[in-house]
FIKOLZA-1660 file (N, C-alpha, C; in steps of 0.1 Angstrom, whole numbers, plus 5000, padded with zeros to 4 digits):
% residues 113
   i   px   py   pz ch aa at
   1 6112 5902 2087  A  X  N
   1 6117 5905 2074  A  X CA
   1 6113 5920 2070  A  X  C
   2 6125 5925 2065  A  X  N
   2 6124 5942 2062  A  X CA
   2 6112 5940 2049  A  X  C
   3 6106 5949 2046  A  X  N
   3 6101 5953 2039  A  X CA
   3 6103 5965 2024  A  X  C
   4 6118 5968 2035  A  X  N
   4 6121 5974 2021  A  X CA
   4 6138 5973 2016  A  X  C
   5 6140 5973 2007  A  X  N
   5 6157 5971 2012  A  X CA
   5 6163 5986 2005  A  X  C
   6 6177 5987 2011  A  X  N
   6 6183 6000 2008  A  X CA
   6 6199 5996 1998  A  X  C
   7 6200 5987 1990  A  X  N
   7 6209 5979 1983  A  X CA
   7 6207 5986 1972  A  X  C
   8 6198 5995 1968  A  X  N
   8 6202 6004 1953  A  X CA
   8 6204 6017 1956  A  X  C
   9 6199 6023 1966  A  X  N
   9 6206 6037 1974  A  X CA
   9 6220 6034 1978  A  X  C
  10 6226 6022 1982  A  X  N
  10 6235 6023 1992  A  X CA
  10 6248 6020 1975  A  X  C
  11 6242 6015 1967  A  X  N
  11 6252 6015 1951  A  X CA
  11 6253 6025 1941  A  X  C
  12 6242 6039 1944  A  X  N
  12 6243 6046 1942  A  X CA
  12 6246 6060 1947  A  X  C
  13 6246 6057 1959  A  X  N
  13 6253 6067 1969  A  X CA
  13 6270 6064 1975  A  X  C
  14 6270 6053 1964  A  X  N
  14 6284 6047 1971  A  X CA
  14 6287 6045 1985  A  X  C
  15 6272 6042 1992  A  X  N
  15 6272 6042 2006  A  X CA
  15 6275 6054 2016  A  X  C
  16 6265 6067 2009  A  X  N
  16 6267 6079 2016  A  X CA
  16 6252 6080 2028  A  X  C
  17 6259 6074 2037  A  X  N
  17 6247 6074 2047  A  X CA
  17 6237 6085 2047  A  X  C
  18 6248 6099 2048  A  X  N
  18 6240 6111 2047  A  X CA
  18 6229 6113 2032  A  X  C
  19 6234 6110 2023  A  X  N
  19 6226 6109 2015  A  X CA
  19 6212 6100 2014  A  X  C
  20 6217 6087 2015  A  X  N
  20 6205 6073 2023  A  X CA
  20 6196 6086 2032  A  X  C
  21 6201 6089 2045  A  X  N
  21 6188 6095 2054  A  X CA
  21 6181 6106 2044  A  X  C
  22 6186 6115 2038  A  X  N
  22 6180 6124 2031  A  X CA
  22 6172 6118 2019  A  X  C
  23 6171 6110 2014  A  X  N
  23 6165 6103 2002  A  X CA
  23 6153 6092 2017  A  X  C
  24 6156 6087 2025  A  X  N
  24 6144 6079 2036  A  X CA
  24 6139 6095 2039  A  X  C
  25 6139 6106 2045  A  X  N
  25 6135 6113 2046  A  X CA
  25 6125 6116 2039  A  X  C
  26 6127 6118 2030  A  X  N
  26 6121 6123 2015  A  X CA
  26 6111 6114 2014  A  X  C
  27 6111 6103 2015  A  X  N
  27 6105 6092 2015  A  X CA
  27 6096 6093 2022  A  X  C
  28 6100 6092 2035  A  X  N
  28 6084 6093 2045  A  X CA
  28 6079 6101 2041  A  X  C
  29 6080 6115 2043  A  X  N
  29 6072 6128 2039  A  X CA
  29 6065 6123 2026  A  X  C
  30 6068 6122 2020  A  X  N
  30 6059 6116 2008  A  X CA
  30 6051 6105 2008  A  X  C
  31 6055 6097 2013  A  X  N
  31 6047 6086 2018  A  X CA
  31 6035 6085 2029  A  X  C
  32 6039 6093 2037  A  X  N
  32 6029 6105 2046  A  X CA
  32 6015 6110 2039  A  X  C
  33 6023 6115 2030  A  X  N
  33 6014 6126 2022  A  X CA
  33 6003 6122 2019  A  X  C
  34 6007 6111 2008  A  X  N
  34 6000 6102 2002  A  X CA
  34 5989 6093 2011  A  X  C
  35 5990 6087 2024  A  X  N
  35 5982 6080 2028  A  X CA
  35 5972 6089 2030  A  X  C
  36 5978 6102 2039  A  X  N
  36 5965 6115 2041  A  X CA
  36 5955 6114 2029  A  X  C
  37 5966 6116 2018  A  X  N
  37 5958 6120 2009  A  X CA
  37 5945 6107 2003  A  X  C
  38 5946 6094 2003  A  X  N
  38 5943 6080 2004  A  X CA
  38 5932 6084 2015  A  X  C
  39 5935 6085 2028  A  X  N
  39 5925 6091 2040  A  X CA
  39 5914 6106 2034  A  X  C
  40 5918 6111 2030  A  X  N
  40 5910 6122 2026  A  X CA
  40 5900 6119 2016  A  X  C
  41 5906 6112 2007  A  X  N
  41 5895 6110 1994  A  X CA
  41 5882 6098 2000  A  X  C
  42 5872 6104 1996  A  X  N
  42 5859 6100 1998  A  X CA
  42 5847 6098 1994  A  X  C
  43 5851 6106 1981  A  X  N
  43 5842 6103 1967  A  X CA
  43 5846 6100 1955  A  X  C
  44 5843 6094 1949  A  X  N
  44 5843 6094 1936  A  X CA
  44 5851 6104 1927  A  X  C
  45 5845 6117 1928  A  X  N
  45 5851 6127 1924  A  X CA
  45 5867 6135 1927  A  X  C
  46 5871 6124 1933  A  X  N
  46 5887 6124 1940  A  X CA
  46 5895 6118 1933  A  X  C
  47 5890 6106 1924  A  X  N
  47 5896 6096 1926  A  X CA
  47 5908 6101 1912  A  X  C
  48 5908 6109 1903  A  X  N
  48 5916 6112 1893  A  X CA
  48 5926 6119 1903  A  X  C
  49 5919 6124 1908  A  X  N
  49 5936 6130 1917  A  X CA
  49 5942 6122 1922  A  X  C
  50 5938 6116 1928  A  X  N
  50 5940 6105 1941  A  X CA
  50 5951 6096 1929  A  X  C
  51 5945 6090 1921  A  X  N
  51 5955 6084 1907  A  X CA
  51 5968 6094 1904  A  X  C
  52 5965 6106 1902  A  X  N
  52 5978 6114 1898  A  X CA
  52 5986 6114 1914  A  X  C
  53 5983 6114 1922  A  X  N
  53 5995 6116 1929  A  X CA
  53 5997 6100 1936  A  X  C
  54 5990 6093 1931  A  X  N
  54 5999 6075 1933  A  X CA
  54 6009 6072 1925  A  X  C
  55 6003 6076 1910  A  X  N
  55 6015 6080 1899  A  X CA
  55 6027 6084 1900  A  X  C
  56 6024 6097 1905  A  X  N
  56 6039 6104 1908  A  X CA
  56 6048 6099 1924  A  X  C
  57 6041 6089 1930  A  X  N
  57 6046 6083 1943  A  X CA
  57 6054 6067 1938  A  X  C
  58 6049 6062 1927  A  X  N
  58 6049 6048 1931  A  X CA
  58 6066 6047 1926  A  X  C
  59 6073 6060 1917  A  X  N
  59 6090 6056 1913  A  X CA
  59 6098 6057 1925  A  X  C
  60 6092 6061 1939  A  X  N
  60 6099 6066 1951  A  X CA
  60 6098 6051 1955  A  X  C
  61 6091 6040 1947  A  X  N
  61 6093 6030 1958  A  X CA
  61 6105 6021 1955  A  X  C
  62 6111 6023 1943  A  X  N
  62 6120 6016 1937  A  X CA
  62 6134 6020 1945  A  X  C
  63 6134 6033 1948  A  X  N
  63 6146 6038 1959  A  X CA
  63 6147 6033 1970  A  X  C
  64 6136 6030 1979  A  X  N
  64 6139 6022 1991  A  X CA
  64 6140 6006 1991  A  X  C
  65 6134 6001 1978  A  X  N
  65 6132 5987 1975  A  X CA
  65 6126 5980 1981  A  X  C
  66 6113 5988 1978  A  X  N
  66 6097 5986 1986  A  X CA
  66 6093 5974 1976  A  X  C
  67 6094 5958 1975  A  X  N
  67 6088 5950 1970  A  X CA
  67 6072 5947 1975  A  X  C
  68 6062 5943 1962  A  X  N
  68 6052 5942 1967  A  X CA
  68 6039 5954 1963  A  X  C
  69 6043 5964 1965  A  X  N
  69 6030 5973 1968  A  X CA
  69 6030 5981 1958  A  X  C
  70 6041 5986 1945  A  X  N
  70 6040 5990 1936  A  X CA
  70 6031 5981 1927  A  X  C
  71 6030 5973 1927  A  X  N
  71 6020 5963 1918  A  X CA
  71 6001 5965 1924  A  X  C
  72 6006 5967 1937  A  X  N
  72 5991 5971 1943  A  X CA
  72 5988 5984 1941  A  X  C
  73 5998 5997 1937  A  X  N
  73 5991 6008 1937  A  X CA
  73 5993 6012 1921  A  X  C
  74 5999 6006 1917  A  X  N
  74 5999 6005 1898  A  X CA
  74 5983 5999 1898  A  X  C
  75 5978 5992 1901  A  X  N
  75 5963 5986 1900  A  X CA
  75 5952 5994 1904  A  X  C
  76 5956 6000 1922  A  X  N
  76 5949 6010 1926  A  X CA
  76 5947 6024 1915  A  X  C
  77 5959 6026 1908  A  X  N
  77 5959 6038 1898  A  X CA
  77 5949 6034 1887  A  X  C
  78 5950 6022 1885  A  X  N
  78 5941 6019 1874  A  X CA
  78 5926 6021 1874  A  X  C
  79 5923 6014 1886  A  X  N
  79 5912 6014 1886  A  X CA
  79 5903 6031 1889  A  X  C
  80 5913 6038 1900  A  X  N
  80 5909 6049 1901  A  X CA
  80 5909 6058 1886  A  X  C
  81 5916 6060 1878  A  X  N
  81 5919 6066 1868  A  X CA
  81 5909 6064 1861  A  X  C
  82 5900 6050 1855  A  X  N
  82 5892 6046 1846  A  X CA
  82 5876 6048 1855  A  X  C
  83 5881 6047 1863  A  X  N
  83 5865 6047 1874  A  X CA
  83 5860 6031 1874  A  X  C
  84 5871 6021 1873  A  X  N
  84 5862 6011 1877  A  X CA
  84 5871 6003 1887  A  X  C
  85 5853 5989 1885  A  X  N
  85 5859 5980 1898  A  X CA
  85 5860 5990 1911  A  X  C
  86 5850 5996 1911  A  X  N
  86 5847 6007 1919  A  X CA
  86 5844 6000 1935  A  X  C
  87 5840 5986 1933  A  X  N
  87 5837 5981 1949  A  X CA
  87 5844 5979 1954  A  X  C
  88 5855 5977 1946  A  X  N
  88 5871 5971 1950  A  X CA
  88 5879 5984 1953  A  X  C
  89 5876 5996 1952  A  X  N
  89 5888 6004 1954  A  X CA
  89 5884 6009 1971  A  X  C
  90 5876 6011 1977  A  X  N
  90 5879 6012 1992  A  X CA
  90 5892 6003 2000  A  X  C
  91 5883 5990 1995  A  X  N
  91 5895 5979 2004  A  X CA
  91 5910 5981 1996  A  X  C
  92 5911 5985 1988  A  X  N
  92 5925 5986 1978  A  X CA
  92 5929 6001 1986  A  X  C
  93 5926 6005 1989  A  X  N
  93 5930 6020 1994  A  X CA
  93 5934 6014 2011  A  X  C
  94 5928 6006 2017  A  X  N
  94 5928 6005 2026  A  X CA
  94 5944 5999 2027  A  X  C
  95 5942 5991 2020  A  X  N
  95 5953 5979 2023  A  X CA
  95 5965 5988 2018  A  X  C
  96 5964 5996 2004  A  X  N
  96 5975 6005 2004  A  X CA
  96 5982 6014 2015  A  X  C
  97 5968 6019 2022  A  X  N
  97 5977 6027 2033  A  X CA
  97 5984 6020 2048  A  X  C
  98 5979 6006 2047  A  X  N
  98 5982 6000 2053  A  X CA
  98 6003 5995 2056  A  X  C
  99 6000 5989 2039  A  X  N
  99 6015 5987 2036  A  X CA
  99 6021 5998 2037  A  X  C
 100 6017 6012 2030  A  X  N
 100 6027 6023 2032  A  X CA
 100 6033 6023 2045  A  X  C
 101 6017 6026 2058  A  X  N
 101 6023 6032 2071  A  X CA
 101 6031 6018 2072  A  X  C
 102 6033 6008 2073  A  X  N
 102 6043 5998 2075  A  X CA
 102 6057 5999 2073  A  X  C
 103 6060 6004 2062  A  X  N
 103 6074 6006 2055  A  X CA
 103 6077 6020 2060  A  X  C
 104 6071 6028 2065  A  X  N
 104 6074 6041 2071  A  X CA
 104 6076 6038 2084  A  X  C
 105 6068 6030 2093  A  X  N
 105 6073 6024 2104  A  X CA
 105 6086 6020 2104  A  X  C
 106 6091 6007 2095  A  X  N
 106 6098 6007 2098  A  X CA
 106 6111 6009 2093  A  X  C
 107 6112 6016 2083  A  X  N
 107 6121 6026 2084  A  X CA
 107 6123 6038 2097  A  X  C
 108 6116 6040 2103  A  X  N
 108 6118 6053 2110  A  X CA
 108 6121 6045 2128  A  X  C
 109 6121 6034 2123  A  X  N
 109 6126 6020 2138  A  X CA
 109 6140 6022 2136  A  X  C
 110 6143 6014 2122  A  X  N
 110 6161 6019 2119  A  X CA
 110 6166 6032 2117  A  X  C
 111 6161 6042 2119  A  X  N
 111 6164 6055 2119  A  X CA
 111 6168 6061 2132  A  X  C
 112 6159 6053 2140  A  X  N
 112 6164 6056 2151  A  X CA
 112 6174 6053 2162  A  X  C
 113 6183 6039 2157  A  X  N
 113 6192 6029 2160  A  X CA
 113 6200 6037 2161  A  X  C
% end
């Protein structure tokens, strides 16, 4: 089972494939970004950033119809943002970058079809 679906790109693009690849495009790259950035942070003193750019990532998940992980990184934002449940945000980072590289996988499986 896909993990993301493309049924609101493809009713909005009136099914412009070229469009669809340039918006998944857009998508990994950003999605990329973010895990680095998830990989890079390692203190504490990261972590408001680290929140602002989950923020500005998590509307990109609604374009691919990434169910699931927006609820995990709306959480991860939270707790980073406030500074708590601080024991919990390693494994919550982990598992975020987890799911991301997954949906970037496999998108870039059917990209290549």
């Amino acid at each position: 089972m896909s993990s993301y679906n493309l049924d609101y790109l493809r009713k909005i693009s009136n099914n412009d494939s070229a469009f669809i690849s340039e918006i998944l495009n857009t998508f990994i790259e950003s999605a990329t970004e973010v895990v680095q950035y998830i990989s890079d942070t390692n203190s504490e003193s990261q972590y408001e950033q680290l929140s602002r750019v989950i923020h500005k990532f998590i509307p990109s998940l609604n374009f691919v119809g990434v169910k699931g992980l927006e609820e995990d990184l709306n959480t991860l934002e939270i707790y980073l943002s406030k500074k708590q449940n601080l024991d919990e945000i390693p494994q919550r980072m982990e598992k975020a970058k987890e799911k991301i590289n997954q949906v970037i996988k496999e998108i870039k499986e059917v990209q290549m079809q």
